[in-house]
C-alpha positions as CSV (number, residue, x, y, z in Angstrom):
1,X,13.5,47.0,134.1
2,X,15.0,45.6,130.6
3,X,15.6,48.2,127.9
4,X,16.6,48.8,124.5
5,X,18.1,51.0,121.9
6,X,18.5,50.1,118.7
7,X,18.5,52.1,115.4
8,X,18.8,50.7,112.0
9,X,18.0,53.3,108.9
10,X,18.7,53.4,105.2
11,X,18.4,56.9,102.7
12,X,20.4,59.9,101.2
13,X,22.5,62.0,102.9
14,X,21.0,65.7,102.6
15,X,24.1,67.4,103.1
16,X,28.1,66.7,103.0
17,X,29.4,65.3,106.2
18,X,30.9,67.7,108.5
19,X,33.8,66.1,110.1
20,X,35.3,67.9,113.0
21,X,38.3,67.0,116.2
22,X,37.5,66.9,119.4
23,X,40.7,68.8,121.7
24,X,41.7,65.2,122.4
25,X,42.1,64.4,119.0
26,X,39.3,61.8,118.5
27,X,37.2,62.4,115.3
28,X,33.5,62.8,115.3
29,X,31.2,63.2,111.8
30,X,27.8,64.5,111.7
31,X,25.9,64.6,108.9
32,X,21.9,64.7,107.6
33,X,19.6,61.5,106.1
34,X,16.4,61.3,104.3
35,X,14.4,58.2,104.7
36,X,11.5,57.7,102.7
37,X,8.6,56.1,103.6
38,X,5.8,54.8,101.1
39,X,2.4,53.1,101.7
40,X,-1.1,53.1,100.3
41,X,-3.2,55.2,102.3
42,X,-7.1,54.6,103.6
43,X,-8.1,56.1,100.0
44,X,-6.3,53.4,98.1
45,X,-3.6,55.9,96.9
46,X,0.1,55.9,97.3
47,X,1.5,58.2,100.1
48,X,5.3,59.2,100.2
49,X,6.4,60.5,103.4
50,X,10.3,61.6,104.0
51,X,11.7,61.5,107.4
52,X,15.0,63.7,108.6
53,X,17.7,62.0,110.9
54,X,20.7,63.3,112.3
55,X,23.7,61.4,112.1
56,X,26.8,61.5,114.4
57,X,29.6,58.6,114.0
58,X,33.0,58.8,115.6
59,X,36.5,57.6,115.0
60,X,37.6,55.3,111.8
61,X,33.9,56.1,111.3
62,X,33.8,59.6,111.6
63,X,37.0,59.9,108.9
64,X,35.8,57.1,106.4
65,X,32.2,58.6,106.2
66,X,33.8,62.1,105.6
67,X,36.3,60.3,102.7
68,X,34.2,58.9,100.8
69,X,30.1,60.1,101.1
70,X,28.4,62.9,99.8
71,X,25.2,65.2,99.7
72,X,23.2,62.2,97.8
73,X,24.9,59.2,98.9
74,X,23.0,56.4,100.0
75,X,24.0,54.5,103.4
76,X,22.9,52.1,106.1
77,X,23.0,53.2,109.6
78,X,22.9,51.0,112.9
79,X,22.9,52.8,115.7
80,X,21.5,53.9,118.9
81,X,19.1,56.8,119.7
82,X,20.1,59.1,122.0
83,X,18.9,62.8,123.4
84,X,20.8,66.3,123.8
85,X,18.9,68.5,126.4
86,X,19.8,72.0,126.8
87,X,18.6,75.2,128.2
88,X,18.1,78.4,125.2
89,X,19.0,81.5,125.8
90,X,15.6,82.6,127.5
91,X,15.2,79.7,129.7
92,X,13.0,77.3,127.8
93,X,14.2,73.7,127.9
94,X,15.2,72.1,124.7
95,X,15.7,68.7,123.5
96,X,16.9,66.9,120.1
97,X,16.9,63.4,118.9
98,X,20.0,62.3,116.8
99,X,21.1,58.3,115.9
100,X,24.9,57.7,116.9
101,X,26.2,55.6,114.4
102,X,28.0,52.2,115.2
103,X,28.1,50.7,111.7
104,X,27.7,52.7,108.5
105,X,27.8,50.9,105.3
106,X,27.8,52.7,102.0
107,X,24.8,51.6,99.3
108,X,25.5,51.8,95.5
109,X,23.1,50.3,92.7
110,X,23.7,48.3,90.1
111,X,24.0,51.0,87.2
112,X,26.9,52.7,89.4
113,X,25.0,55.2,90.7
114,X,24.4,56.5,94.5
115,X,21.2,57.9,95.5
116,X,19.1,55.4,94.7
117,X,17.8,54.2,97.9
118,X,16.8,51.1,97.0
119,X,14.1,52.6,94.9
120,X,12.8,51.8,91.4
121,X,14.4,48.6,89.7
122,X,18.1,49.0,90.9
123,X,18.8,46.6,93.0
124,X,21.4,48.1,95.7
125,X,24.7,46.7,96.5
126,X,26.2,47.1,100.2
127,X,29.8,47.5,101.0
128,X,31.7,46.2,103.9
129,X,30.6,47.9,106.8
130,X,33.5,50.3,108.1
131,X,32.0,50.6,111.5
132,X,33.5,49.9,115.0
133,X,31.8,49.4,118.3
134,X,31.8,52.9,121.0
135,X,31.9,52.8,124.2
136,X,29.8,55.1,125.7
């Protein structure tokens, strides 16, 4: 059977990247992103939703993102999906869905500011990605 697994997502990161070393030296960056979501709803009336990812890039990746983004900062993500399982402390199975990022580039708008999202009349800008292919 065929499959698939492709993220792409645009929004704000809600906190500072956390980059960290693996003992073999390789860098890995995780870090938060809101993605808002608007659409008029069966009353006629604008609806806003916000949507929390988490983020994990690694390598040239991992040490750009950390260099240059902040809480706030607007980026594009392509990725792939993929799921931690685990086992808590009392025996009930767990499971979390994070994006690994591929490709992250960085979104400014017009008037210089990050944050924007692409939202209201500032039109964004995107930067050469600084993204590299994993092997997984």
């Amino acid at each position: 059977m065929a499959s698939y697994n492709k993220a792409i997502v645009m929004g704000n990161l809600t906190r500072d990247p956390e980059l960290k070393y693996t003992p073999q030296g390789r860098a890995v960056c995780e870090f938060g992103l809101a993605v808002n979501e608007k659409y008029k709803g069966g009353d006629g009336q604008m609806v806003e939703n916000v949507h929390f990812f988490d983020i994990v890039v690694w390598a040239k990746t991992a040490e750009t993102v950390s260099q240059y983004c902040k809480k706030g900062s607007s980026v594009l993500v392509d990725g792939k999906l993929t799921q931690d399982r685990w086992e808590s402390q009392d025996g009930k199975k767990m499971s979390k869905v994070r994006i690994v990022g591929e490709r992250v580039q960085f979104v400014s708008t017009r008037n210089g500011q990050g944050g924007g999202g692409g939202h209201g009349s500032q039109e964004p800008l995107v930067t050469p990605d600084v993204g590299e292919d994993i092997p997984f």
